[in-house]
MDTraj code that builds the backbone (N, CA, C; nanometers):
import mdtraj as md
import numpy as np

residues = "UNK UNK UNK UNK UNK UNK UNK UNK UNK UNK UNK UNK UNK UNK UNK UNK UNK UNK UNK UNK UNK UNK UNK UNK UNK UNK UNK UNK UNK UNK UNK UNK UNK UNK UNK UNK UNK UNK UNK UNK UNK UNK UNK UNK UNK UNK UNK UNK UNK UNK UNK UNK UNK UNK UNK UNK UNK UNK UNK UNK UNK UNK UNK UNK UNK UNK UNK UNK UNK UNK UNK UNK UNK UNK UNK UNK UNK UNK UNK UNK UNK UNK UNK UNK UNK UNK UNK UNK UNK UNK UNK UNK UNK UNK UNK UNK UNK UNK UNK UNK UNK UNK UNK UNK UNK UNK UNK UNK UNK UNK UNK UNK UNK UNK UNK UNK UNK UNK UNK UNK UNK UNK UNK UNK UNK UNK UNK UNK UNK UNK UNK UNK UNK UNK UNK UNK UNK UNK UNK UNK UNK UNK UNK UNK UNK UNK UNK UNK UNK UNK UNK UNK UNK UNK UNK UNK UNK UNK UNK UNK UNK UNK UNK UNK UNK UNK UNK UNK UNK UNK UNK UNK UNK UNK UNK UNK UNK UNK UNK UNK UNK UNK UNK UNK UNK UNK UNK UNK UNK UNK UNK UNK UNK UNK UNK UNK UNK UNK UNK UNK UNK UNK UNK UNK UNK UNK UNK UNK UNK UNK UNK".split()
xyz = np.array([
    [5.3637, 6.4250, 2.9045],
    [5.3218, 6.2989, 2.9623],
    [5.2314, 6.3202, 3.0831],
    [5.2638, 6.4479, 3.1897],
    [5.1466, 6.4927, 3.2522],
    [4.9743, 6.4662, 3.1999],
    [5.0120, 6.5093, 3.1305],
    [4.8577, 6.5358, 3.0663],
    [4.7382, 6.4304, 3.0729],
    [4.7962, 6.2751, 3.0092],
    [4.6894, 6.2202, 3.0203],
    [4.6782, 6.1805, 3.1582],
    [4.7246, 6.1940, 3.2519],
    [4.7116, 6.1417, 3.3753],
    [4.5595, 6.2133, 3.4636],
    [4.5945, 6.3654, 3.4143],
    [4.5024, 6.4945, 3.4376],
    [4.3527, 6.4426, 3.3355],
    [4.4095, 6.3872, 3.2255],
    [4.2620, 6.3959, 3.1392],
    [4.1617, 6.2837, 3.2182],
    [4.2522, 6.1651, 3.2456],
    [4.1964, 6.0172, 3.2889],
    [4.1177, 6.1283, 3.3978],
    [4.2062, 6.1660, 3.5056],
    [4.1147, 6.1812, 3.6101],
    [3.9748, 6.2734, 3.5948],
    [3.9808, 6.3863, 3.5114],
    [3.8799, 6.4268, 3.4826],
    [3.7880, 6.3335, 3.4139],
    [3.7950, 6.2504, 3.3351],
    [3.7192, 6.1851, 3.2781],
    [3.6277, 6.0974, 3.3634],
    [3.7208, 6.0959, 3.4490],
    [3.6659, 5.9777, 3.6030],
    [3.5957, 6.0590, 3.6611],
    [3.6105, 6.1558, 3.6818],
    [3.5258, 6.2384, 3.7565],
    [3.3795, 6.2798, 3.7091],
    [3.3642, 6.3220, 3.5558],
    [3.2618, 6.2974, 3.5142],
    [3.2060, 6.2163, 3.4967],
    [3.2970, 6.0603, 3.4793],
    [3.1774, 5.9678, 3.4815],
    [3.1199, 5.9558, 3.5728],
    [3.2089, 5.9955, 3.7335],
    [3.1240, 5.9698, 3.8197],
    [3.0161, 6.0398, 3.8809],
    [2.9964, 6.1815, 3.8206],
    [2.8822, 6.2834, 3.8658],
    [2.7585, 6.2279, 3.7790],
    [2.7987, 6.1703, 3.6263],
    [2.7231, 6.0971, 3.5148],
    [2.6439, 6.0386, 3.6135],
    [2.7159, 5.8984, 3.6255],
    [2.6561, 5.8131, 3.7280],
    [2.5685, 5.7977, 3.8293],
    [2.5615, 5.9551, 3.9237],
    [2.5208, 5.9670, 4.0188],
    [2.3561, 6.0391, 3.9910],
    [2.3765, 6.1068, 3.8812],
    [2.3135, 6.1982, 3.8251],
    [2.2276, 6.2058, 3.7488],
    [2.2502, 6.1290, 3.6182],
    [2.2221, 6.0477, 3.4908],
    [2.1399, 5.9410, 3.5036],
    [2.0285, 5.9359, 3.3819],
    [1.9351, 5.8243, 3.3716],
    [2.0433, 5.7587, 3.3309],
    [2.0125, 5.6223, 3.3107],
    [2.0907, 5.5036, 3.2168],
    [2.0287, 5.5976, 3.0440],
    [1.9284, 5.6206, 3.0217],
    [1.9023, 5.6912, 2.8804],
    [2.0099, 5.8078, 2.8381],
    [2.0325, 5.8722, 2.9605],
    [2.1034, 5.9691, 2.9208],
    [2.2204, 5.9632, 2.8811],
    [2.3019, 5.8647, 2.9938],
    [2.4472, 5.8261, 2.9543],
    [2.4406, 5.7635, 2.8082],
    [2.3567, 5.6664, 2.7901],
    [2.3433, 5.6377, 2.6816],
    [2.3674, 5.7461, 2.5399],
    [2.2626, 5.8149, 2.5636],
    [2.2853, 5.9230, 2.4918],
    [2.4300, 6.0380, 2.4784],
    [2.4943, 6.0586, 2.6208],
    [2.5938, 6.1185, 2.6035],
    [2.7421, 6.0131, 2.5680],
    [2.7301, 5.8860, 2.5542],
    [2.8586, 5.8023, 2.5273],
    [2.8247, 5.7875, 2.4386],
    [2.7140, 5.8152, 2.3221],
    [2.6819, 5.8029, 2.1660],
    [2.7630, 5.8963, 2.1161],
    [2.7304, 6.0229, 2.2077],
    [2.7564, 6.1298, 2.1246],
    [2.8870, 6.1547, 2.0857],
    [2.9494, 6.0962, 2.1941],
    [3.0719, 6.1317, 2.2676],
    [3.2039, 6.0250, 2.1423],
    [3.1035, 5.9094, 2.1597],
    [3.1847, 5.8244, 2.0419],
    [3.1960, 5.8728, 1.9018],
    [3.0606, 5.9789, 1.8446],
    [3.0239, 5.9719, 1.7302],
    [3.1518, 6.1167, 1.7038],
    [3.1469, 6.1731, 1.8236],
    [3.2462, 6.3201, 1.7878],
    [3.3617, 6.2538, 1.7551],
    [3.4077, 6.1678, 1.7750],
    [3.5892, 6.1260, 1.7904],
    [3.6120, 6.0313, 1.6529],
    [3.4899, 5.9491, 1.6322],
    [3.5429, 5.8621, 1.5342],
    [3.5615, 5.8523, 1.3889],
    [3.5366, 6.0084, 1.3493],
    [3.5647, 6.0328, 1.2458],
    [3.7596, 6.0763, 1.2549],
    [3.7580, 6.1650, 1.3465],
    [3.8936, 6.2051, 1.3395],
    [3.9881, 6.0887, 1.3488],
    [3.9426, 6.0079, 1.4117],
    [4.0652, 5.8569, 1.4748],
    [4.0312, 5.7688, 1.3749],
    [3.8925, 5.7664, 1.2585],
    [3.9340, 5.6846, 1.1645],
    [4.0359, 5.7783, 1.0440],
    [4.0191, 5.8795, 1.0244],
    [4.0964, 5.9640, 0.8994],
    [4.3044, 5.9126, 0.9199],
    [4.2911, 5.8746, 1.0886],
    [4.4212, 5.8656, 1.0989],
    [4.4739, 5.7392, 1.0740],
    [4.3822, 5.6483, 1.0420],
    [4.4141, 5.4719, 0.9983],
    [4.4339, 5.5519, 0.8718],
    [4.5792, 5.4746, 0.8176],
    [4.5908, 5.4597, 0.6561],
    [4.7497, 5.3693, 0.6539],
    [4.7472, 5.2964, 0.5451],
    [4.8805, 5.2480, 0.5123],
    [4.9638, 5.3562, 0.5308],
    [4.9864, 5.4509, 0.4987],
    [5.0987, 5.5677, 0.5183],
    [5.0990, 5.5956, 0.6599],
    [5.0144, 5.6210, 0.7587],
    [5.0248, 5.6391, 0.8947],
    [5.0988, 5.4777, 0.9886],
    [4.9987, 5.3895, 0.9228],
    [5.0674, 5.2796, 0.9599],
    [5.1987, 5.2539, 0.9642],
    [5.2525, 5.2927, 0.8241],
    [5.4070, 5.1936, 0.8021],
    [5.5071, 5.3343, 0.8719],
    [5.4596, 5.4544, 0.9185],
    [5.5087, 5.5475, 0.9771],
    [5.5671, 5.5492, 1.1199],
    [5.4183, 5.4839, 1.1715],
    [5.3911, 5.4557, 1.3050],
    [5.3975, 5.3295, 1.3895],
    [5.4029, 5.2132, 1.2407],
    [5.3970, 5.0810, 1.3429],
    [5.5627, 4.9676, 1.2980],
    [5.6052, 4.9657, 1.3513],
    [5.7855, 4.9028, 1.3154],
    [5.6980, 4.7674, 1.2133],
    [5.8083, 4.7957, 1.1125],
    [5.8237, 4.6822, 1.0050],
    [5.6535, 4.6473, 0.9562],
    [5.5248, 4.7542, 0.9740],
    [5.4007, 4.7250, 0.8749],
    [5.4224, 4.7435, 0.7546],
    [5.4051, 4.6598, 0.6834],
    [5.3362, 4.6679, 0.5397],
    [5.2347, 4.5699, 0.5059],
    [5.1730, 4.6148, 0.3727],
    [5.0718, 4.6169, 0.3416],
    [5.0230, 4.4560, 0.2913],
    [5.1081, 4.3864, 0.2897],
    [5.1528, 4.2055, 0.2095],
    [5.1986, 4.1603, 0.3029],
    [5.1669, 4.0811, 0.4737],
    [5.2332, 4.0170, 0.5638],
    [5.2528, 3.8687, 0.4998],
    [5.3626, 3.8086, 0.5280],
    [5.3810, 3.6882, 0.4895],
    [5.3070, 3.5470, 0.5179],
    [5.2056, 3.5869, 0.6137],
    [5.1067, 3.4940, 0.6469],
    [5.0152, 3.4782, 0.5252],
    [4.9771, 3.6143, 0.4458],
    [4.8656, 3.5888, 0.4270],
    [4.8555, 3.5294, 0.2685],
    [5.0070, 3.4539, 0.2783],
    [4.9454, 3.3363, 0.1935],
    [4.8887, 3.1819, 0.2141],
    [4.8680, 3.2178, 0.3629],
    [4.7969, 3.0622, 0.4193],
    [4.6657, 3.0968, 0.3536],
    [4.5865, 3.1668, 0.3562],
    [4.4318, 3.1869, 0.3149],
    [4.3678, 3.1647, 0.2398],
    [4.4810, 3.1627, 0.1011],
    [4.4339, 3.0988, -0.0410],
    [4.2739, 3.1398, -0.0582],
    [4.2551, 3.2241, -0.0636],
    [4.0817, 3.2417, -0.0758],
    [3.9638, 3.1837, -0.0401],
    [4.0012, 3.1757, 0.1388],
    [3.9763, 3.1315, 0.2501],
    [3.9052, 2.9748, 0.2293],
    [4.0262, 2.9189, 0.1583],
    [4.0351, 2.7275, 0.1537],
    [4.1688, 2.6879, 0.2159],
    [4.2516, 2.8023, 0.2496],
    [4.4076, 2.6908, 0.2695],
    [4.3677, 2.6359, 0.4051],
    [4.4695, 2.5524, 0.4272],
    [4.4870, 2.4998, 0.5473],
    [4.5993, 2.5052, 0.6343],
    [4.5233, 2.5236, 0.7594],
    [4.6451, 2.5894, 0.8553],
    [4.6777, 2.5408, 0.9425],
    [4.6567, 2.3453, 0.9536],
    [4.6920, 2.2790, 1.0143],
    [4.8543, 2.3075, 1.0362],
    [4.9103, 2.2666, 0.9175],
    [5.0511, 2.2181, 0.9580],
    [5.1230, 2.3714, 1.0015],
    [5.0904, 2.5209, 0.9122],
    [5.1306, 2.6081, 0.9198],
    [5.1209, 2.6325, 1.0933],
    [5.0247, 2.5757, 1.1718],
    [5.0197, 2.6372, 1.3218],
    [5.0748, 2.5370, 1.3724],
    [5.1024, 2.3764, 1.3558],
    [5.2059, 2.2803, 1.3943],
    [5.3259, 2.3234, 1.3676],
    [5.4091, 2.3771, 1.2598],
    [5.5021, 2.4641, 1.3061],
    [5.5821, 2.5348, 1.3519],
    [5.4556, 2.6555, 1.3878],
    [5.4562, 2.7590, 1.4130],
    [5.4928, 2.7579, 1.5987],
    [5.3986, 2.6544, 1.6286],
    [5.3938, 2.6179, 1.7741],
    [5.5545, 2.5477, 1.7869],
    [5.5800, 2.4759, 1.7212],
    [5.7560, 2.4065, 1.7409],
    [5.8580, 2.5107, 1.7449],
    [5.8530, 2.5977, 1.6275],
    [5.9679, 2.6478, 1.6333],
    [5.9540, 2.8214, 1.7537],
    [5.8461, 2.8598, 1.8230],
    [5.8473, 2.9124, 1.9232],
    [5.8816, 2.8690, 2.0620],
    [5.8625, 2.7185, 2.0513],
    [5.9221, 2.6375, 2.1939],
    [6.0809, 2.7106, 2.2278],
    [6.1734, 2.7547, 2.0928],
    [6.2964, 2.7828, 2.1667],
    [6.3474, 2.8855, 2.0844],
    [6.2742, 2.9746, 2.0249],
    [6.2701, 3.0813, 1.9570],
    [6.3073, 3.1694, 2.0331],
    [6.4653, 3.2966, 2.0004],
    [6.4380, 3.3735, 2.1013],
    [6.5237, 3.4998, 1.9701],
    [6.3899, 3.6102, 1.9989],
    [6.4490, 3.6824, 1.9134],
    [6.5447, 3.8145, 1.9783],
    [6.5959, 3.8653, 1.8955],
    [6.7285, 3.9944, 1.8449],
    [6.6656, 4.1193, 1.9915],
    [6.5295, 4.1384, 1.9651],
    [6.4673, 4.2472, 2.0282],
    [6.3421, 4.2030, 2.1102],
    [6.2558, 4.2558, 2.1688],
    [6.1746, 4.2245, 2.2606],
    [6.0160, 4.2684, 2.1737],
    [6.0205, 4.3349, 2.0903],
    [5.9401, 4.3555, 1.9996],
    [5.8984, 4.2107, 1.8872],
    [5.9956, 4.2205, 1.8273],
    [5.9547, 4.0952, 1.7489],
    [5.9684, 3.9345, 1.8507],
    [6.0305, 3.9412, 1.9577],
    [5.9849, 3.8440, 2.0398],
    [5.7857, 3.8437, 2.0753],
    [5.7429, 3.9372, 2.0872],
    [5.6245, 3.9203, 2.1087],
    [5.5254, 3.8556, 2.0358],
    [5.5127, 3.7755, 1.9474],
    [5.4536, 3.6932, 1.8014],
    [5.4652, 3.5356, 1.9156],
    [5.5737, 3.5094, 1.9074],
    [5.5882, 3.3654, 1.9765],
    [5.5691, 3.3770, 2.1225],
    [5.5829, 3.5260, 2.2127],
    [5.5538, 3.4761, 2.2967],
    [5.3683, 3.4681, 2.2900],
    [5.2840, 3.5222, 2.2280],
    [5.1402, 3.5110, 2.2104],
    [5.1535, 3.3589, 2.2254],
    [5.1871, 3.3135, 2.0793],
    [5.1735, 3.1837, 2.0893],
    [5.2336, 3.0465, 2.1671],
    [5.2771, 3.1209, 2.2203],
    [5.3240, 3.0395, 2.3685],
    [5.2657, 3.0368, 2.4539],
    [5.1915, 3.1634, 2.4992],
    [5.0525, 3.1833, 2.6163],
    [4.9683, 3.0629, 2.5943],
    [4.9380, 3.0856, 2.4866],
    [4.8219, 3.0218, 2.3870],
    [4.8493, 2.8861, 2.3693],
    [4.9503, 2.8422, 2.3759],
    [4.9416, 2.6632, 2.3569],
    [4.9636, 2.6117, 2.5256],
    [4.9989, 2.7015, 2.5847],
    [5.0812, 2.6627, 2.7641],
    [4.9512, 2.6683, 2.8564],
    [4.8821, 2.7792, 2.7339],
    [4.7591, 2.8177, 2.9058],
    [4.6213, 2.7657, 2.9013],
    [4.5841, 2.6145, 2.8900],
    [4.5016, 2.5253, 2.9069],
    [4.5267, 2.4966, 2.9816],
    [4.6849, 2.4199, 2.9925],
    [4.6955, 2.3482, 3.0965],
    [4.7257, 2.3710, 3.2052],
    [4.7596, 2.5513, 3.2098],
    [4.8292, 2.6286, 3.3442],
    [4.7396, 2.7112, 3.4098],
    [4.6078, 2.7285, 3.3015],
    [4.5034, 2.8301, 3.3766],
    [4.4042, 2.7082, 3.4479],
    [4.3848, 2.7824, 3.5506],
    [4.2576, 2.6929, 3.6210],
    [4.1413, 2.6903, 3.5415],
    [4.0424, 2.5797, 3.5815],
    [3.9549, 2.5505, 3.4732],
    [3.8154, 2.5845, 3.5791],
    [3.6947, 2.6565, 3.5496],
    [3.6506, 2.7027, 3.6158],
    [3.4474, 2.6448, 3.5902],
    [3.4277, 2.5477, 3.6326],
    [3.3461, 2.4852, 3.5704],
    [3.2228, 2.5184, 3.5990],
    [3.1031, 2.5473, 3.4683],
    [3.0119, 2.6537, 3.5498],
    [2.8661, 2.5495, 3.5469],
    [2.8041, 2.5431, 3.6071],
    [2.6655, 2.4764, 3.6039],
    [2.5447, 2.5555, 3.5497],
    [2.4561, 2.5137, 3.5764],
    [2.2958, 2.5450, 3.5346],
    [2.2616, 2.6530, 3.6734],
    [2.3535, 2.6234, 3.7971],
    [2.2857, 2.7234, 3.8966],
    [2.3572, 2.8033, 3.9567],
    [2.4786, 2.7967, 3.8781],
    [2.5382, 2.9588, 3.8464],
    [2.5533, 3.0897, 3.8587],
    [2.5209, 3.1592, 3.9729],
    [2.4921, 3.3027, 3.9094],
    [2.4982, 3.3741, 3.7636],
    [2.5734, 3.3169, 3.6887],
    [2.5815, 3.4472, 3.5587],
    [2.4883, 3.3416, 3.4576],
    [2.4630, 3.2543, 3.5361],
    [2.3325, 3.1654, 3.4107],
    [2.2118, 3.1748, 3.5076],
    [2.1623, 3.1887, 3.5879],
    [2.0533, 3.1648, 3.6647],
    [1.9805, 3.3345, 3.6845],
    [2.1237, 3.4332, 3.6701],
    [2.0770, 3.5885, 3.6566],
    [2.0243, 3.6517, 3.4918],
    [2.0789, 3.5841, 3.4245],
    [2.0636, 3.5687, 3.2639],
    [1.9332, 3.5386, 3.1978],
    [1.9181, 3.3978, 3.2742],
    [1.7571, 3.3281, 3.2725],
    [1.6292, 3.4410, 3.2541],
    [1.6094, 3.5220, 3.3657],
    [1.4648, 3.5669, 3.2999],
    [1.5012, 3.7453, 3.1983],
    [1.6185, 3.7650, 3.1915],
    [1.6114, 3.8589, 3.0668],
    [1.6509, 3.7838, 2.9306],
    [1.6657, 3.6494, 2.9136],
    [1.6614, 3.5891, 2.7882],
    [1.5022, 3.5797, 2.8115],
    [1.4168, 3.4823, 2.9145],
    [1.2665, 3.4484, 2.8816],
    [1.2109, 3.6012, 2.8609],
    [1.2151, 3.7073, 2.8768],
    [1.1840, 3.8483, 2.8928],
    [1.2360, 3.9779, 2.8462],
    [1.2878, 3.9345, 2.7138],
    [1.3533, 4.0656, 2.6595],
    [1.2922, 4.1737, 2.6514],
    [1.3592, 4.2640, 2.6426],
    [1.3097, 4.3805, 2.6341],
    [1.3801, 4.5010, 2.5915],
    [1.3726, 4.6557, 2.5705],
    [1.4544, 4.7313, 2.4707],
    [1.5440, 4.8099, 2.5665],
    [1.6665, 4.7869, 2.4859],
    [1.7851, 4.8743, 2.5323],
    [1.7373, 5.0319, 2.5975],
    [1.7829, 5.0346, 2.6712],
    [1.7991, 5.2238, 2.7492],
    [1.8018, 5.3473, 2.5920],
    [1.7045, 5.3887, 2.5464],
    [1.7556, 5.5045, 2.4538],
    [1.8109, 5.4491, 2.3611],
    [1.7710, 5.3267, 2.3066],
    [1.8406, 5.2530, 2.1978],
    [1.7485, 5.3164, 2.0506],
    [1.6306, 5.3447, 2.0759],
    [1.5372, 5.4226, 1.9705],
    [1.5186, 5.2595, 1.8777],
    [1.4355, 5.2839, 1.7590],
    [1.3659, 5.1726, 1.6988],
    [1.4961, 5.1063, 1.6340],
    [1.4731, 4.9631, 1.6049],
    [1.5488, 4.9153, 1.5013],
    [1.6142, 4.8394, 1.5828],
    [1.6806, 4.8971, 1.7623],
    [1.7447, 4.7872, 1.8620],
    [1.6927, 4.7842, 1.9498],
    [1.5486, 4.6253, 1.9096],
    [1.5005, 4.5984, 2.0492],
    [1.4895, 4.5011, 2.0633],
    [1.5545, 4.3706, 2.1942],
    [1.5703, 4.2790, 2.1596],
    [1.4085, 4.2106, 2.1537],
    [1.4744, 4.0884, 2.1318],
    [1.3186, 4.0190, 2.1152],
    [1.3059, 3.8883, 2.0538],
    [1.2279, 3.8202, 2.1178],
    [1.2173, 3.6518, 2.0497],
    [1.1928, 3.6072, 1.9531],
    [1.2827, 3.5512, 1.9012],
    [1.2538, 3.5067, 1.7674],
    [1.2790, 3.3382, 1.7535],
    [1.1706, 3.3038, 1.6483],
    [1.1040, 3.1429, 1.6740],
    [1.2146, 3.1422, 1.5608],
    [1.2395, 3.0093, 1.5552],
    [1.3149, 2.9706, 1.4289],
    [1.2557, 2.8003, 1.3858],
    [1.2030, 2.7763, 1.2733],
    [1.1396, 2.6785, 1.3003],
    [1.2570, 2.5690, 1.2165],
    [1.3043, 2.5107, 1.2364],
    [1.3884, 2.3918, 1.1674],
    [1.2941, 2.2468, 1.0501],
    [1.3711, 2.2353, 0.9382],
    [1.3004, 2.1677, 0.8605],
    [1.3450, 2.0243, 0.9553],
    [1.1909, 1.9558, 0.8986],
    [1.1531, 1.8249, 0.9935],
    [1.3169, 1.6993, 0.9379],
    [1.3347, 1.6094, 0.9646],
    [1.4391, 1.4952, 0.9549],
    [1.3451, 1.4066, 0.9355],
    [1.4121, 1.3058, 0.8556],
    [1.3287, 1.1303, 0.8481],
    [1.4152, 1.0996, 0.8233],
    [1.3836, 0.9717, 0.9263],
    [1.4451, 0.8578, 0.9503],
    [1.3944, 0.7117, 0.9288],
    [1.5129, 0.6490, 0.8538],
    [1.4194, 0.5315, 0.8704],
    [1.4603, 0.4353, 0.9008],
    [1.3840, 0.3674, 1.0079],
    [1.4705, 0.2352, 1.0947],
    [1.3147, 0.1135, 1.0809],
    [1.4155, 0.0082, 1.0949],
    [1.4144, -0.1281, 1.0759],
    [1.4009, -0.1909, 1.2016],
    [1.3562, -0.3317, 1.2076],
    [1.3072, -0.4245, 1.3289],
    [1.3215, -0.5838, 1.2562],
    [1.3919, -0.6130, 1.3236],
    [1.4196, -0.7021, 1.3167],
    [1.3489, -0.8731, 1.4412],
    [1.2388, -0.8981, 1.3731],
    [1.1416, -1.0527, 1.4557],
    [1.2382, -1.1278, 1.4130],
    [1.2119, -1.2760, 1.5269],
    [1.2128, -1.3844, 1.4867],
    [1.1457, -1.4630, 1.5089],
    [1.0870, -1.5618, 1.4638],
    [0.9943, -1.6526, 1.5222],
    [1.0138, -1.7763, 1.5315],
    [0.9522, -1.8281, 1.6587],
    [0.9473, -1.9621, 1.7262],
    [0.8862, -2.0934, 1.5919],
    [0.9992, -2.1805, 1.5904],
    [0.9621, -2.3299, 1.5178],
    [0.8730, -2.4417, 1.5916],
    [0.7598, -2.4669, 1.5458],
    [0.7010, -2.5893, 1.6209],
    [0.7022, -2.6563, 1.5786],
    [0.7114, -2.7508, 1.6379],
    [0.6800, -2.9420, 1.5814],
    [0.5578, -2.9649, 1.5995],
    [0.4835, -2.9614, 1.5094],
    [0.3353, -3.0161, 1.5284],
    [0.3462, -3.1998, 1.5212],
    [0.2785, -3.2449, 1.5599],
    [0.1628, -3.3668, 1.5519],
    [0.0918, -3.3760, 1.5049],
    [0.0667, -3.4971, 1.4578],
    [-0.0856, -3.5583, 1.3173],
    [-0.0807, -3.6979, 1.3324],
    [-0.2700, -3.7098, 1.3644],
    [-0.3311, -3.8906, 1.3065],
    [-0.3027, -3.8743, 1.1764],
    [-0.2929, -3.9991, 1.1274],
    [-0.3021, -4.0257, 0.9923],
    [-0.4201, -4.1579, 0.9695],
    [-0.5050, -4.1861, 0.9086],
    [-0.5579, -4.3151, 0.9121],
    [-0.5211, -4.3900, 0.7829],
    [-0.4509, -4.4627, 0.7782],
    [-0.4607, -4.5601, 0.6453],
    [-0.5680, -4.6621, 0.5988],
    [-0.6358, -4.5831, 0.4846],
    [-0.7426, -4.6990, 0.4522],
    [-0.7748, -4.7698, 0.3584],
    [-0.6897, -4.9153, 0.3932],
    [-0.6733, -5.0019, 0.2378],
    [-0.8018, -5.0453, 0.1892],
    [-0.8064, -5.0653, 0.0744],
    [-0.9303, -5.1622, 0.0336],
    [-0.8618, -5.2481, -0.1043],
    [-0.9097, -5.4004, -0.0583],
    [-0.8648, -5.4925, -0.1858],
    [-1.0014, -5.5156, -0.2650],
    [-0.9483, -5.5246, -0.3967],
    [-1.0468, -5.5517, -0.4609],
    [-1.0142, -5.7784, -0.5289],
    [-1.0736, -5.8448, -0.4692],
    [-1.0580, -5.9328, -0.5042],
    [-1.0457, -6.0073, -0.6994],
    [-0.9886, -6.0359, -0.7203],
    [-1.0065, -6.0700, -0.9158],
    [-1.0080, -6.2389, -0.8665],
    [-1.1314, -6.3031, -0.9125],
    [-1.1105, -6.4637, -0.9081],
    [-1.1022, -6.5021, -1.0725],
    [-1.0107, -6.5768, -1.1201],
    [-0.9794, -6.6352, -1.2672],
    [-0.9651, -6.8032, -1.2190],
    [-0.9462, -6.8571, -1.3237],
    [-0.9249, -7.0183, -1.3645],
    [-0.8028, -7.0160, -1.4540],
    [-0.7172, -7.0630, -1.4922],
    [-0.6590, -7.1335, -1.5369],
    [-0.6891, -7.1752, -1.6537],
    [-0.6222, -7.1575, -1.8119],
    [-0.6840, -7.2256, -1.9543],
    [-0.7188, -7.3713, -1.9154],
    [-0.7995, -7.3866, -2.0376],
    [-0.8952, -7.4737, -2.0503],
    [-0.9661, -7.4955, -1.9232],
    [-1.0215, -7.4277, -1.8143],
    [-1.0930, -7.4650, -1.7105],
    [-1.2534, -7.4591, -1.7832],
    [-1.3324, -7.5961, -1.7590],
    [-1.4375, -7.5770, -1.7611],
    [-1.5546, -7.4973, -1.7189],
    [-1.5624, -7.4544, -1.5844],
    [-1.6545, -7.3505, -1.5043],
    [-1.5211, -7.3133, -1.3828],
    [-1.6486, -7.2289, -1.3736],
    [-1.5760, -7.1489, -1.2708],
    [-1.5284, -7.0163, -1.2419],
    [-1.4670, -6.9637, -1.1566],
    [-1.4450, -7.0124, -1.0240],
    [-1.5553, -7.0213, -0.9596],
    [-1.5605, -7.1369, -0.8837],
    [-1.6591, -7.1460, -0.7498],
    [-1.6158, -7.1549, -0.6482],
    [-1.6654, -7.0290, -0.5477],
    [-1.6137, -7.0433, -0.4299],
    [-1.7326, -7.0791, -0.2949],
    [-1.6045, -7.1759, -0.2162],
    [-1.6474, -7.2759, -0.1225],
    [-1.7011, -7.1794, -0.0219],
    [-1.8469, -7.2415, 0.0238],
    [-1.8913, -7.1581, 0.1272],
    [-1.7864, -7.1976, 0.2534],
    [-1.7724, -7.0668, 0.3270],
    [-1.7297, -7.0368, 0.3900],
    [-1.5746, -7.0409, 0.4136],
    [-1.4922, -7.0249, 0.3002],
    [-1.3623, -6.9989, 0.2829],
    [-1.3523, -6.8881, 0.1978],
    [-1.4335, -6.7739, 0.1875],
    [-1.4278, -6.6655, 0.1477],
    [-1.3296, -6.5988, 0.2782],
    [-1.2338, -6.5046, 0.2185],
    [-1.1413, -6.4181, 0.2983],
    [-1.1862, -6.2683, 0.2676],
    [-1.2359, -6.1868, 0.3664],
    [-1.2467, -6.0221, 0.3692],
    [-1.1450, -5.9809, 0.4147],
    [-1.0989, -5.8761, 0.3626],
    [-0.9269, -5.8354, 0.3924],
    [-0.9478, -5.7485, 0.5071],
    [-0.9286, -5.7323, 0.6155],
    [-0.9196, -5.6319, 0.7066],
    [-0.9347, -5.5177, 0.6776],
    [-0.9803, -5.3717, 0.7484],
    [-0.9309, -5.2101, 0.7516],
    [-0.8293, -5.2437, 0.8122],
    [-0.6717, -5.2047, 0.7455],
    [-0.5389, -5.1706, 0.8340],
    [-0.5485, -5.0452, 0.8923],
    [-0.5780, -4.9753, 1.0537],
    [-0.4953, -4.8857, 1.0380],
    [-0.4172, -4.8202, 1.0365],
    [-0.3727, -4.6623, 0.9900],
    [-0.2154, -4.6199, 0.9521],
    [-0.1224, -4.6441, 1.1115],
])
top = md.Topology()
chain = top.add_chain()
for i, resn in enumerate(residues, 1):
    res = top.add_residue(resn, chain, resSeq=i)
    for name in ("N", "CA", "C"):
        top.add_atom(name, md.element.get_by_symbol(name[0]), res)
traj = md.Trajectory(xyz[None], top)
């Protein structure tokens, strides 16, 4: 148990001569290398057989993972639940207690963590600002990782909206002229000998009425 205490500190120690010493390219280069030596050996040691060796009660079929249904189920009610019956869940060992207490953090700590509200003038948004307008390539990242702007153009939307007028009723006004005309018919009476004769000056002209 000595040991890793001795390794940490050496490790600290080189990072810190790294640091002092070292381009940013270089470290780069030596935490590549450094990752690429180890991760073959530390993946060969993942396997179901190391697992169910090494980790209490793994196997290979957890009982969750029939919520997933071929990633359509739904996991509403399964996490309504899940959240109830951890409210007073208390298990055998301190190991399998750890499942509910996660999900106890996790439903408690909205309302218990402070809420930390960040603006537009921010430090970690206002320091951000000109290496998003200004990208540029990683330390020793070599081709293939360099960041860089990319347009994305979105297909156009239509819309279509309506307007609704109404318009004003007037009462107009109008002359009208009414313009009668009689046509006089003079007759007699059977058996009249002559006639009609009419008496000067008892002729009647009918007026223009107008409307």
């Amino acid at each position: 148990m000595k040991a890793l205490p001795i390794l940490l500190f050496a490790l600290s120690a080189l990072a810190g001569a790294a640091h002092a010493d070292m381009t940013p390219a270089e470290a780069f280069n030596q935490g590549k290398t450094f990752g690429n030596a180890g991760k073959g050996g530390a993946g060969g040691t993942v396997s179901s057989a190391s697992g169910a060796a090494n980790v209490p009660k793994y196997n290979t079929s957890a009982p969750e993972s029939g919520y997933y249904s071929g990633g359509k189920g739904l996991l509403g009610t399964a996490g309504t639940n899940k959240l109830t019956a951890c409210q007073t869940y208390v298990a055998g060992n301190a190991y399998d207690q750890q499942e509910c207490d996660a999900v106890n953090f996790l439903a408690k700590n909205p309302s218990e963590r402070p809420i930390v509200p960040l603006s537009k003038t921010d430090p970690i948004i206002t320091g951000s600002d000109p290496v998003i307008k200004n990208p540029g390539t990683a330390p020793a990242s070599g081709t293939g990782q360099v960041c860089r702007t990319v347009t994305q153009n979105n297909p156009g939307e239509y819309v279509t909206e309506t307007c609704t007028t109404a318009r004003k009723t007037d009462f107009s006004e109008c002359d009208n002229t009414l313009d009668i005309q009689i046509n006089w018919n003079y007759y007699c009476p059977a058996f009249t000998i002559e006639g009609p004769t009419i008496i000067p000056g008892t002729e009647k002209v009918p007026p223009r009425v107008p409307a």
